[in-house]
PLY file of the C-alpha trace (Angstrom):
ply
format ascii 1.0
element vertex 576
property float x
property float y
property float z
element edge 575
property int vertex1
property int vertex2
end_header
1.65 -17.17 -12.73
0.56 -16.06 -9.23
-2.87 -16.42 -7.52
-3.57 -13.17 -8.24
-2.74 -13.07 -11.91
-5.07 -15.94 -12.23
-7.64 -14.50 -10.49
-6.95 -10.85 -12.46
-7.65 -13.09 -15.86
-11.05 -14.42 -14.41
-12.36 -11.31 -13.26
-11.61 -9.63 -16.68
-13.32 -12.38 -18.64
-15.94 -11.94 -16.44
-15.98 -8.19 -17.20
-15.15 -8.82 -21.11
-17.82 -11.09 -21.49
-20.72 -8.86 -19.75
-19.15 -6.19 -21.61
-19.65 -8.29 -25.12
-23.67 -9.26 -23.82
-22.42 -12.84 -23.13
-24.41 -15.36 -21.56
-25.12 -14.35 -17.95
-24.67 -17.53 -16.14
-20.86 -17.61 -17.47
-20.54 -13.96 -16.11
-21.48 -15.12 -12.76
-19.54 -18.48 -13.20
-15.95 -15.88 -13.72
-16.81 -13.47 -11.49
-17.32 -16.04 -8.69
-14.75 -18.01 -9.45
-12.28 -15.20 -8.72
-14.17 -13.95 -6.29
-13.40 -17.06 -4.45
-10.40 -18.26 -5.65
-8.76 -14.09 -4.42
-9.10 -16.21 -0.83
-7.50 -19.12 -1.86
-4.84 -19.17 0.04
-2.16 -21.95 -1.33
-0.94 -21.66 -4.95
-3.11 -22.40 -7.77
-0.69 -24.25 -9.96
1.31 -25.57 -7.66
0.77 -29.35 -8.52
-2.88 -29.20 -8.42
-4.67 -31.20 -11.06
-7.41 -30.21 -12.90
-9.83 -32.37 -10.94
-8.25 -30.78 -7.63
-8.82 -27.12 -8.77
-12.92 -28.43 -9.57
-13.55 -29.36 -6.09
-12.49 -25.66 -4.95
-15.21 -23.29 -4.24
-16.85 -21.45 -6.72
-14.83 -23.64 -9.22
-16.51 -26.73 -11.75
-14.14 -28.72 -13.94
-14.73 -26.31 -17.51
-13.63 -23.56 -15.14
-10.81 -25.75 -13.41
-9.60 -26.61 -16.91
-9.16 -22.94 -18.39
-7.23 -22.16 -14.53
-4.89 -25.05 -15.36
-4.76 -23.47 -18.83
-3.74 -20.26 -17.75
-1.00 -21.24 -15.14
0.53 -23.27 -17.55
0.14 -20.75 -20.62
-0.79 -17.43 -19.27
-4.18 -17.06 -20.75
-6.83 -19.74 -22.79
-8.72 -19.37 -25.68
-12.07 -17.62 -24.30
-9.74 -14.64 -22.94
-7.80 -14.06 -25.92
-10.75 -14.14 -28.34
-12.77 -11.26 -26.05
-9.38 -9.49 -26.01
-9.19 -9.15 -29.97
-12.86 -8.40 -30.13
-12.28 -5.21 -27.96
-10.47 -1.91 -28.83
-7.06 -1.30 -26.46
-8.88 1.87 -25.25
-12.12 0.61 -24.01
-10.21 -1.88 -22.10
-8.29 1.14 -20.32
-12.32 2.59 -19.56
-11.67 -0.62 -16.66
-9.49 1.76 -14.85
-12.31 4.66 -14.36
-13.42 5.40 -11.52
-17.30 5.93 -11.49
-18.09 4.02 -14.90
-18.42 0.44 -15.00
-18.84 -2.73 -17.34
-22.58 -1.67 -17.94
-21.73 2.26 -18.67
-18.96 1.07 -21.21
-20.82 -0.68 -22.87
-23.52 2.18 -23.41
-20.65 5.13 -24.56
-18.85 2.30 -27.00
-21.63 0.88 -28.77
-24.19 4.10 -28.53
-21.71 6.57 -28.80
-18.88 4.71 -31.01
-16.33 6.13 -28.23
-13.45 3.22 -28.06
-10.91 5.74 -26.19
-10.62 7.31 -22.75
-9.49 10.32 -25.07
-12.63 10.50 -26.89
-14.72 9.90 -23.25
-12.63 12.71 -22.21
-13.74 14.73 -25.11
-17.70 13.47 -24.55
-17.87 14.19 -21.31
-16.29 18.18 -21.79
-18.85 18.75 -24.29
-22.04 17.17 -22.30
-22.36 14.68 -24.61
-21.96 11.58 -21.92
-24.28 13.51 -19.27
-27.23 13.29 -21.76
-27.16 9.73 -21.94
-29.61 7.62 -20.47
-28.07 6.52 -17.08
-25.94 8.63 -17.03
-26.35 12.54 -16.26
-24.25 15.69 -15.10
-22.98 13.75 -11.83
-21.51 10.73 -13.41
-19.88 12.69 -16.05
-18.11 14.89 -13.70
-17.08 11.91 -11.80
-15.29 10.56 -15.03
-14.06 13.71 -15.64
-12.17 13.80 -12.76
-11.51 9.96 -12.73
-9.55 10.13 -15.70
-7.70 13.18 -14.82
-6.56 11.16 -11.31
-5.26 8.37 -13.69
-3.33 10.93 -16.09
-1.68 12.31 -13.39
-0.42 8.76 -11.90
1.06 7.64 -15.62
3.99 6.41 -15.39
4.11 6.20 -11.90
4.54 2.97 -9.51
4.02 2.25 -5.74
6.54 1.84 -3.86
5.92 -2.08 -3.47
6.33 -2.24 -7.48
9.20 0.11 -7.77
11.15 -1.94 -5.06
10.51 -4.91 -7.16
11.62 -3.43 -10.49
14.70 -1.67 -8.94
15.46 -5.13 -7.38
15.25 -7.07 -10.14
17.10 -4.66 -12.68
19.87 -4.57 -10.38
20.29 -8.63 -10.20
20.22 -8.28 -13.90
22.77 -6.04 -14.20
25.09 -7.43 -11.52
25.44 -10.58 -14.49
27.24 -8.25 -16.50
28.54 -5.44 -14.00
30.66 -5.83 -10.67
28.71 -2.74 -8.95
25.04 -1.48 -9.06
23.91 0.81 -6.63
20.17 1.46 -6.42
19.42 5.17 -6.26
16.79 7.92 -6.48
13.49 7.66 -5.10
13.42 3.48 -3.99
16.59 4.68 -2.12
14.70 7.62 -0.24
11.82 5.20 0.14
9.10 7.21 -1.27
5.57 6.56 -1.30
5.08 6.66 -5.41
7.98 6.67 -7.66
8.58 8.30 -10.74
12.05 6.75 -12.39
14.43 3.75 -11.52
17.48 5.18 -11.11
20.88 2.78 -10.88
24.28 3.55 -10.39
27.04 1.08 -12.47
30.97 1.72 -11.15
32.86 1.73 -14.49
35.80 3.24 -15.79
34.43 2.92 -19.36
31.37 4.53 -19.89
30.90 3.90 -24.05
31.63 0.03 -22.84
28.71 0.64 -20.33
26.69 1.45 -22.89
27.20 -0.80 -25.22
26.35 -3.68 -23.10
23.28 -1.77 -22.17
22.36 -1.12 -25.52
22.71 -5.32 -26.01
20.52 -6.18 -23.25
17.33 -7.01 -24.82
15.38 -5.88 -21.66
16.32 -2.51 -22.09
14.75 -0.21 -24.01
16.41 3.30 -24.92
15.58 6.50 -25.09
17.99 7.58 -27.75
17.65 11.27 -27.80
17.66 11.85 -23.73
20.74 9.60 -23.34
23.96 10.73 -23.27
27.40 9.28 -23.12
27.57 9.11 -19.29
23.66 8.56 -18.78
21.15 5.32 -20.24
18.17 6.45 -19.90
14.41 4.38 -21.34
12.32 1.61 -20.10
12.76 -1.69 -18.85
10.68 -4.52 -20.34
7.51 -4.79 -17.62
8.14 -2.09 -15.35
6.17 0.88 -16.94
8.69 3.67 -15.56
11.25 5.43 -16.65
14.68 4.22 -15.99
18.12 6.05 -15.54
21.74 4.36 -15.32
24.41 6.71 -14.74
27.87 5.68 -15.68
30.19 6.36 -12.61
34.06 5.86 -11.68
33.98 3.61 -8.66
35.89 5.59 -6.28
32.99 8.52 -6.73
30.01 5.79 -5.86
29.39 7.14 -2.76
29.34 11.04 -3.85
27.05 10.04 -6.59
24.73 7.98 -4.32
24.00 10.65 -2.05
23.51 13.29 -5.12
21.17 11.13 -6.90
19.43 9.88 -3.88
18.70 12.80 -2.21
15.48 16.04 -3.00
17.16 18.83 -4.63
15.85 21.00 -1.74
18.35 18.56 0.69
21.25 19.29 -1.30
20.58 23.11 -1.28
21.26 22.95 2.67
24.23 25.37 3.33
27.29 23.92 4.79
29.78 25.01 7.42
32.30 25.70 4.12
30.47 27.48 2.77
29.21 25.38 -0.09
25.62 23.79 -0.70
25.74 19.77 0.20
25.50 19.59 -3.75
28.53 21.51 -4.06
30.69 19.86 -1.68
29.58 16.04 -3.05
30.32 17.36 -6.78
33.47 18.66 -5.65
35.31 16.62 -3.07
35.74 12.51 -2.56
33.93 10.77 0.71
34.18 7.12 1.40
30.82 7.40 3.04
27.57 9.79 3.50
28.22 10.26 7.36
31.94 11.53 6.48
30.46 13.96 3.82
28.08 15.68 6.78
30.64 15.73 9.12
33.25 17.57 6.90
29.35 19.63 6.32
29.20 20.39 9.94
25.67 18.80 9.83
23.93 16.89 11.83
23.67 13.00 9.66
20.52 12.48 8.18
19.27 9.10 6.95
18.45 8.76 3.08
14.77 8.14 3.75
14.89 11.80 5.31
16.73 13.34 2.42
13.96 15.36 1.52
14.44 19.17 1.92
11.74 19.32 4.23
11.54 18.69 8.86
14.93 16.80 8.65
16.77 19.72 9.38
14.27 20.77 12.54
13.71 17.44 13.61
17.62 16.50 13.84
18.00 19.37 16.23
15.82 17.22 19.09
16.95 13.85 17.45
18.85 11.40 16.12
18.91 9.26 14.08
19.18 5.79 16.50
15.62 7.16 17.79
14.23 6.12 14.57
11.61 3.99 14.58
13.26 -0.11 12.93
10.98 -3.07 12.35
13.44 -4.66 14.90
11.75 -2.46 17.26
7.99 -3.20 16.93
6.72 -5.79 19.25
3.51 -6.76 18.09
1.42 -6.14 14.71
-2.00 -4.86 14.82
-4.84 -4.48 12.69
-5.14 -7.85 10.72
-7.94 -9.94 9.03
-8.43 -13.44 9.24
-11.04 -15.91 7.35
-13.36 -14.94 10.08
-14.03 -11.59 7.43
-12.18 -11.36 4.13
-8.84 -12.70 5.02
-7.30 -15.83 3.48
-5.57 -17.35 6.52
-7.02 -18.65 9.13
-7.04 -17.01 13.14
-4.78 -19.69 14.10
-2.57 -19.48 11.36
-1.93 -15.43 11.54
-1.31 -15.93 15.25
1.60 -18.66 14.48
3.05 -17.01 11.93
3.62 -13.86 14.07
4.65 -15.41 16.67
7.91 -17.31 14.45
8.55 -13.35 13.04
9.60 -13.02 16.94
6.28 -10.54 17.78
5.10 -10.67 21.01
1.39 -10.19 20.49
-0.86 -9.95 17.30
-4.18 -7.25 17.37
-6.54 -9.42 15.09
-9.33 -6.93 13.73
-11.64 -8.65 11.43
-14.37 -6.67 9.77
-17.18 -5.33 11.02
-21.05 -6.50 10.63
-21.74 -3.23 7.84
-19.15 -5.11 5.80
-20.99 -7.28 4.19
-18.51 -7.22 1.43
-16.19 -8.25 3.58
-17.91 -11.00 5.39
-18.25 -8.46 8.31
-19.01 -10.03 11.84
-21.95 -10.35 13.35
-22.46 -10.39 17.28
-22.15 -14.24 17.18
-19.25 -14.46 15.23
-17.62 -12.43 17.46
-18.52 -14.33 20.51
-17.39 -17.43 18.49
-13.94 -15.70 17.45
-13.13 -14.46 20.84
-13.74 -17.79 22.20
-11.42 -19.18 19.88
-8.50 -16.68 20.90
-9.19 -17.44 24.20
-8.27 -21.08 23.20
-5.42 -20.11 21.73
-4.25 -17.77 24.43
-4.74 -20.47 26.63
-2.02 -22.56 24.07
0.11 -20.40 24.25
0.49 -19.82 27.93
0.88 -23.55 28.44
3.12 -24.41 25.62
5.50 -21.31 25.61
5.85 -19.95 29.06
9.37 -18.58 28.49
8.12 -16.63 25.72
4.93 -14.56 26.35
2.35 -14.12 22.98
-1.05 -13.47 23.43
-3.49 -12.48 20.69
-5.29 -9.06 21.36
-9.62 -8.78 20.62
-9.87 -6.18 18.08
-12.67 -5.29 15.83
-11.90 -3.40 12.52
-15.25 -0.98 12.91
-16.92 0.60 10.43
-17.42 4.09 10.37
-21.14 4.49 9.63
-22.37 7.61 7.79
-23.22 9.40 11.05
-20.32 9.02 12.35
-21.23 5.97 15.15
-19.54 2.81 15.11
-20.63 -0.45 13.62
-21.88 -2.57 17.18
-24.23 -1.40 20.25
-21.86 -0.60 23.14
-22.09 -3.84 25.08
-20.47 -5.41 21.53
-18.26 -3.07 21.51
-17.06 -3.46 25.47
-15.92 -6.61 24.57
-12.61 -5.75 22.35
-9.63 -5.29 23.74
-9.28 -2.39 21.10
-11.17 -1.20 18.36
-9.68 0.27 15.24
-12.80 2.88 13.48
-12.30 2.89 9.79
-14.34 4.63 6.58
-14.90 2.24 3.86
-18.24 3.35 2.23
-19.44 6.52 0.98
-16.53 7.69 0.27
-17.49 11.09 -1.55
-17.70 13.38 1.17
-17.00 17.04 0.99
-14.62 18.09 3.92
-17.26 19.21 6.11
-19.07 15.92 5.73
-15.90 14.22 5.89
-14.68 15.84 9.48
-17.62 15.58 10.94
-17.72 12.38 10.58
-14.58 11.11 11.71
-14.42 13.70 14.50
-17.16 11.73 15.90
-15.76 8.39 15.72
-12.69 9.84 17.09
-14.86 10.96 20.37
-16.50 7.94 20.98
-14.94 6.44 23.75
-14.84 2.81 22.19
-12.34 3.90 19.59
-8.83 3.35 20.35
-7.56 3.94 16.84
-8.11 5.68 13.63
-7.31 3.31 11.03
-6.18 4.76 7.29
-7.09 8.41 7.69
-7.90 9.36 4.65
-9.11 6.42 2.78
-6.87 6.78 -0.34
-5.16 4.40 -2.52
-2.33 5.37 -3.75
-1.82 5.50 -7.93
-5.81 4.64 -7.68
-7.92 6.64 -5.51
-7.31 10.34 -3.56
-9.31 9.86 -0.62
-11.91 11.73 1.16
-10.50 15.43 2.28
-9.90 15.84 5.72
-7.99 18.81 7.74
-5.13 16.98 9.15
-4.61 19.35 12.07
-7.76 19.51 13.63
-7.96 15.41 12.95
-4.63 15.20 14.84
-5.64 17.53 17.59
-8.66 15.32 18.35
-7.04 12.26 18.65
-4.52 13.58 20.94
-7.69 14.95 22.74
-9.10 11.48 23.15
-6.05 9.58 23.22
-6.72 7.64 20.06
-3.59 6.25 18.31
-3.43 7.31 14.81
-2.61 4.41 12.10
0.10 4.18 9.21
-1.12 1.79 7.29
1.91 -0.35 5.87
-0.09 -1.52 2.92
1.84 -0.23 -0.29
-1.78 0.80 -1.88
-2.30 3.03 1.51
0.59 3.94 3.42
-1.77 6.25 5.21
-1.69 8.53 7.33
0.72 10.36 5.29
4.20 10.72 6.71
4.32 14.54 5.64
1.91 14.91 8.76
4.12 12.92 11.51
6.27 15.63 12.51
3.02 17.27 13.38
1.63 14.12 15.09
4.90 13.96 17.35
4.87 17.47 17.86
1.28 17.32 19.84
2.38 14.10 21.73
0.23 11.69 19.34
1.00 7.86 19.27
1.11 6.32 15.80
1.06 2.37 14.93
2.30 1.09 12.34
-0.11 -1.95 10.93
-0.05 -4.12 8.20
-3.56 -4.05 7.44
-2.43 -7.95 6.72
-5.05 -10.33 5.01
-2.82 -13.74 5.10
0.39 -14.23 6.54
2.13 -12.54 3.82
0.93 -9.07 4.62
2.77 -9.23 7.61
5.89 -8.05 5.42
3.90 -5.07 4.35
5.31 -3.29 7.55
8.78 -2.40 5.84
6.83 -0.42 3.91
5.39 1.41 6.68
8.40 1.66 8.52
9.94 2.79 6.06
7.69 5.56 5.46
7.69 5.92 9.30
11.48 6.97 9.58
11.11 9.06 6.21
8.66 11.15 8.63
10.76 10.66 11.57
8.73 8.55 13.55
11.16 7.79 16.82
10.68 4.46 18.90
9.30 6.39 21.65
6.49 7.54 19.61
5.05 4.11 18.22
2.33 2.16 19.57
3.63 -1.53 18.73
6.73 -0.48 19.30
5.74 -1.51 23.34
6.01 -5.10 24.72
3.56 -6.97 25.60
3.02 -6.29 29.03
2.91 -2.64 28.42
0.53 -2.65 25.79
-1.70 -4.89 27.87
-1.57 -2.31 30.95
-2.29 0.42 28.14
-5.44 -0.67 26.87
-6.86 -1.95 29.95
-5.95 1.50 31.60
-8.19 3.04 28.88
-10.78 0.82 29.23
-11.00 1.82 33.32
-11.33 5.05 31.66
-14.11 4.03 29.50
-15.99 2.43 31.85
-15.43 5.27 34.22
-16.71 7.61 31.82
-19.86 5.90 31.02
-21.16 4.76 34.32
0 1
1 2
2 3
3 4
4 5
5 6
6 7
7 8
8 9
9 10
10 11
11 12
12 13
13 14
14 15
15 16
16 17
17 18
18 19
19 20
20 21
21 22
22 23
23 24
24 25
25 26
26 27
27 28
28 29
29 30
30 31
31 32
32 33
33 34
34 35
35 36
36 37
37 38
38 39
39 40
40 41
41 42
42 43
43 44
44 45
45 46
46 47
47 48
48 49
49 50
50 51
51 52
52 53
53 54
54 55
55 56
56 57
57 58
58 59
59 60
60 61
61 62
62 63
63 64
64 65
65 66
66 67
67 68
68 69
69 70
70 71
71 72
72 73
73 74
74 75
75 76
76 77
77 78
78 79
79 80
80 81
81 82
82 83
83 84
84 85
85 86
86 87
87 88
88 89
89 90
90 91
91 92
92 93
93 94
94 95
95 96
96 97
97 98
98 99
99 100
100 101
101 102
102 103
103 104
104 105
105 106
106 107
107 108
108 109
109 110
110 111
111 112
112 113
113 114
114 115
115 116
116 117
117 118
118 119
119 120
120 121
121 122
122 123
123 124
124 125
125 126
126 127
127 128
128 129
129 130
130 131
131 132
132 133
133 134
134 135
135 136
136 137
137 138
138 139
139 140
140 141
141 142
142 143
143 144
144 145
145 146
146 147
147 148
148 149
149 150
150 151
151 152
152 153
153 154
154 155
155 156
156 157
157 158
158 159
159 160
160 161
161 162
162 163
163 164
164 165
165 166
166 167
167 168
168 169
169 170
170 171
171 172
172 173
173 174
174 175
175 176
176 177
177 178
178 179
179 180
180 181
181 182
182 183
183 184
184 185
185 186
186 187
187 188
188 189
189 190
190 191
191 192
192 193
193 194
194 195
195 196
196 197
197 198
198 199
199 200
200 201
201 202
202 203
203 204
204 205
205 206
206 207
207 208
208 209
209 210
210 211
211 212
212 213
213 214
214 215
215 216
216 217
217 218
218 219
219 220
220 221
221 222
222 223
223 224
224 225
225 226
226 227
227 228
228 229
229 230
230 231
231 232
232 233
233 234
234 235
235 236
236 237
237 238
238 239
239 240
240 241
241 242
242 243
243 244
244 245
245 246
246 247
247 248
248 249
249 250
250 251
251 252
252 253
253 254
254 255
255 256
256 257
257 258
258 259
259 260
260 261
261 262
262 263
263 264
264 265
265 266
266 267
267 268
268 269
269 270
270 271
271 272
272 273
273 274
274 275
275 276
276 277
277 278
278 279
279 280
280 281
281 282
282 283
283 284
284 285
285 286
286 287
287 288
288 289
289 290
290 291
291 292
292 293
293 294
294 295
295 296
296 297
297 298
298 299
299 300
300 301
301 302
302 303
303 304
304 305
305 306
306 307
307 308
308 309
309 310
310 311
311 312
312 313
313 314
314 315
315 316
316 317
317 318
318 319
319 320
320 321
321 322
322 323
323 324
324 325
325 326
326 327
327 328
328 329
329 330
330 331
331 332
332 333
333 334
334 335
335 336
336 337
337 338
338 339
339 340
340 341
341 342
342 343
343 344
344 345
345 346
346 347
347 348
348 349
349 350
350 351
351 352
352 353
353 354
354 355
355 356
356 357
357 358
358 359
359 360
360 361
361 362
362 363
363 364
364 365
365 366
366 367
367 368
368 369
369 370
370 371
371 372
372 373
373 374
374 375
375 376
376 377
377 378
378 379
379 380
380 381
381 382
382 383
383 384
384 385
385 386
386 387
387 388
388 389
389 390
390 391
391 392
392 393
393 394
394 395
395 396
396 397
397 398
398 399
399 400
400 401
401 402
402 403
403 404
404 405
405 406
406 407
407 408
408 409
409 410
410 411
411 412
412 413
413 414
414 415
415 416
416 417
417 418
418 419
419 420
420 421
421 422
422 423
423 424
424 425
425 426
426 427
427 428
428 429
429 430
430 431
431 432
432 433
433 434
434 435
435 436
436 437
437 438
438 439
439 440
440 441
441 442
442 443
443 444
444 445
445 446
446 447
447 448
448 449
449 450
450 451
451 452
452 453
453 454
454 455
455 456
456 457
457 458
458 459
459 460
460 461
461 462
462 463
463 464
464 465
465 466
466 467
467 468
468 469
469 470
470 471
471 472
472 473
473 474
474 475
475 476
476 477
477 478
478 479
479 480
480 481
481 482
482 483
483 484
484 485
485 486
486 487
487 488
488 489
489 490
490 491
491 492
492 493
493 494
494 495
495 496
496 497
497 498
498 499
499 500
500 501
501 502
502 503
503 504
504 505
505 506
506 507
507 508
508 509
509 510
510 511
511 512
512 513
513 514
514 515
515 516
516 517
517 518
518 519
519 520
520 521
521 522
522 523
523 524
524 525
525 526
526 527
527 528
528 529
529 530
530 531
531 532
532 533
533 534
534 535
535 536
536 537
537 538
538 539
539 540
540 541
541 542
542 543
543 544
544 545
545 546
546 547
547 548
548 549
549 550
550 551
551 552
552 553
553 554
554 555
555 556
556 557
557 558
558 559
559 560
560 561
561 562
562 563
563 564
564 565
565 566
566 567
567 568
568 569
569 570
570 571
571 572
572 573
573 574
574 575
């Protein structure tokens, strides 16, 4: 059991119990227990005893006794009991966007509705929109909630799918000499729809045999074939595929199944489609296949039918964008807002991953949810980063880090930033983010970041369009004219690494390079962890063809330093 996972069983016996009309001190009691313990930053279980966990914040010994419970067991008592009393489908309502514990309640015990089916079917027929609380807003809301979360079924983030594809493999690798993972982890994209593995084997009814004796595995009987497995595997809530291949074809195969079918429709100097020539003819390797092509080699995260082909006529692909690359990471929380490590630890940690400098950009004072700072804190924080800097300096002089100012700001409804201009002065950079109000129409929407984009504090947009991905769509914007204004006002546009983000989308970074834009990749990191986060980005980078010369962290120190003070003689030149 993970921190989170405890913390995910608090929260919903928090939710359970309001949901049942418990008492409402032991609602409060869950809900800030995991609203405290989600900062917690070492492991819950990890040797703690029970009267360890009570002195933890937010946590009493009843409470510290059902966490103990649940690392060692996976739930307690109080959980389970709630669970039984509640219908499967009214525990899916959780996932609605738009309806919460209160509103549940109301459609399942005045209504009788205990499915998102049957909400679906209330709200179509006005039935929800009459109720008390409710009306024709919130029902439309729902409505369109629930068909977002349709849509995504069956469908995992990238983060998740990379785990799953992972740990299939390993499994498979007991019992097989060669797995090769395929499909969409292989082309790295953004949400994946089916696992898809690769076993070399000269016996394909062997094959599946041993599949169909792995207890892990669960077929699909009537869409399998003799030379194809395909079902579930036990926890990963995707479909699977494992194609039966003779070993000397491995790398043919790999490159069919890895790459869009509108990549392997390309037209080839033999005259044959690059589907035709890998069904047809042997390769050792993917860069032998395009050469016998007479194309240009295109890595697999690129494989997608779409700007490879245009952007490999100016490129190639050493000019991709590598984590080895990036020199610093920007836009990171610490405990100073909602993070769960502290300044000094997210500056040591990035300095052992070998960065150079680390952009810390806490919250904002709006973000009250967020423990947002206020002027004071910020004065407090940037003292302390002075102190550091100061460290640093002393104790590593052979190997520059310093620790950039950086606010995460919001932006506020009218399109301003969160702190008067003399606060703001005082960042090194400032990344201008929407987090609130988040159901804009695209006028509303546009204008609003187009102003935040012109203010001359903001140095970057952080995650353009808000959404989560599998969970939330995001506010509409027009990507173009979005683009065009930062290149106007020489704001850096952000990919956000995080696997729930990975924002802005890399469709748009052929256009972003195209009108001379600079992108960064950031972690959006809340502990030391997150830091990792940035393969994701990357990856997504180089799947949009982000080169090295077009990345914002991807300069050292010194020139990243000359950079932002260069814009801030601009600033200041601009608003005396």
């Amino acid at each position: 059991m993970t921190n989170e996972d405890i913390v995910e069983q608090l929260d919903l016996t928090a939710k359970l119990l309001e949901l049942h009309d418990g008492d409402p001190f032991k609602v409060r009691s869950y809900a800030a227990a995991a609203y405290n313990l989600d900062k917690y930053n070492e492991r819950l279980f990890s040797g703690m005893t029970v009267a360890e966990l009570s002195q933890l914040k937010g946590v009493g010994k009843s409470l510290a006794g059902k966490i103990e419970e649940i690392a060692r067991t996976g739930t307690f008592p109080e959980l389970s009991d709630l669970l039984t009393q509640t219908p499967e489908g009214v525990l899916e309502m959780f996932k609605i966007k738009g309806i919460g514990v209160k509103k549940i309640h109301t459609v399942w015990h005045e209504l009788g509705i205990e499915s998102v089916y049957e909400l679906e079917q209330a709200c179509e027929n006005g039935t929800i929109a009459k109720l008390k609380g409710f009306g024709g807003s919130t029902q439309q809301k729902i409505l369109e909630s629930i068909a977002f979360l349709k849509s995504q079924k069956g469908k995992l983030r990238m983060d998740k799918a990379v785990y799953h594809a992972n740990t299939l493999r390993e499994a498979l690798l007991q019992h097989f000499e060669q797995v090769e993972i395929a499909g969409e982890v292989r082309r790295q994209t953004e949400i994946v729809h089916q696992l898809v593995l690769l076993v070399a084997t000269t016996s394909p009814i062997a094959l599946q045999n041993r599949l169909d004796s792995l207890d892990f595995l669960l077929k699909d009987v009537p869409a399998s074939s003799p030379f194809v497995w395909r079902g579930h595997a036990a926890g990963s809530g995707v479909a699977v595929e494992i194609v039966a291949v003779s070993p000397e074809r491995i790398p043919n195969e790999l490159f069919i199944s890895s790459a869009a079918p509108d990549h392997l429709s390309r037209y080839t100097a033999t005259g044959k489609t690059l589907y035709q020539l890998a069904r047809h003819e042997v390769f050792d390797t993917a860069e032998s296949l395009y050469t016998t092509a007479g194309l240009p080699y295109i890595v697999p995260e690129m494989r997608e039918g779409q700007q490879e082909w245009q952007w490999a006529e100016k490129h190639t692909p050493e000019e991709l964008i590598t984590w080895e690359a990036l020199k610093g990471i920007l836009h990171n929380h610490s405990t100073y807002s909602d993070g769960r490590n502290t300044l000094e630890q997210m500056a040591q940690h990035c300095r052992e991953l070998g960065f150079e400098y680390l952009g810390i950009a806490d919250h904002s004072q709006s973000a009250a949810y967020a423990n947002g700072l206020r002027p004071e804190r910020v004065l407090e924080q940037h003292a302390e980063i002075d102190r550091l800097n100061r460290h640093y300096a002393a104790a590593f002089p052979e190997r520059p880090f310093r620790i950039l100012k950086g606010i995460e700001s919001d932006i506020l409804g009218d399109g301003s930033l969160d702190y008067p201009d003399e606060v703001l002065a005082t960042f090194d950079f400032v990344v201008a983010s929407v987090h609130s109000n988040l159901t804009m129409s695209l006028e509303k929407a546009m204008d609003r970041l187009l102003r935040a984009i012109a203010n001359p504090y903001t140095t970057m947009l952080g995650h353009p369009t808000g959404r989560l991905l599998l969970s939330r769509v995001g506010y509409p914007v027009d990507h173009k004219i979005l683009i065009d204004a930062c290149v106007e006002h020489q704001v850096v546009i952000e990919i956000n690494a995080s696997p729930w983000r990975l924002d802005i989308d890399w469709r748009w970074i052929d256009y972003c390079m195209e009108r001379g834009a600079l992108l960064s990749i950031n972690p959006d990191a809340h502990e030391t962890a997150g830091y990792l986060d940035m393969h994701y980005g990357v990856a997504v980078a180089r799947k949009g063809g982000l080169t090295t010369a077009h990345t914002f962290n991807a300069l050292p120190l010194q020139e990243i330093e000359e950079w932002l003070q260069q814009r801030k003689r601009r600033l200041f030149t601009h608003t005396s």
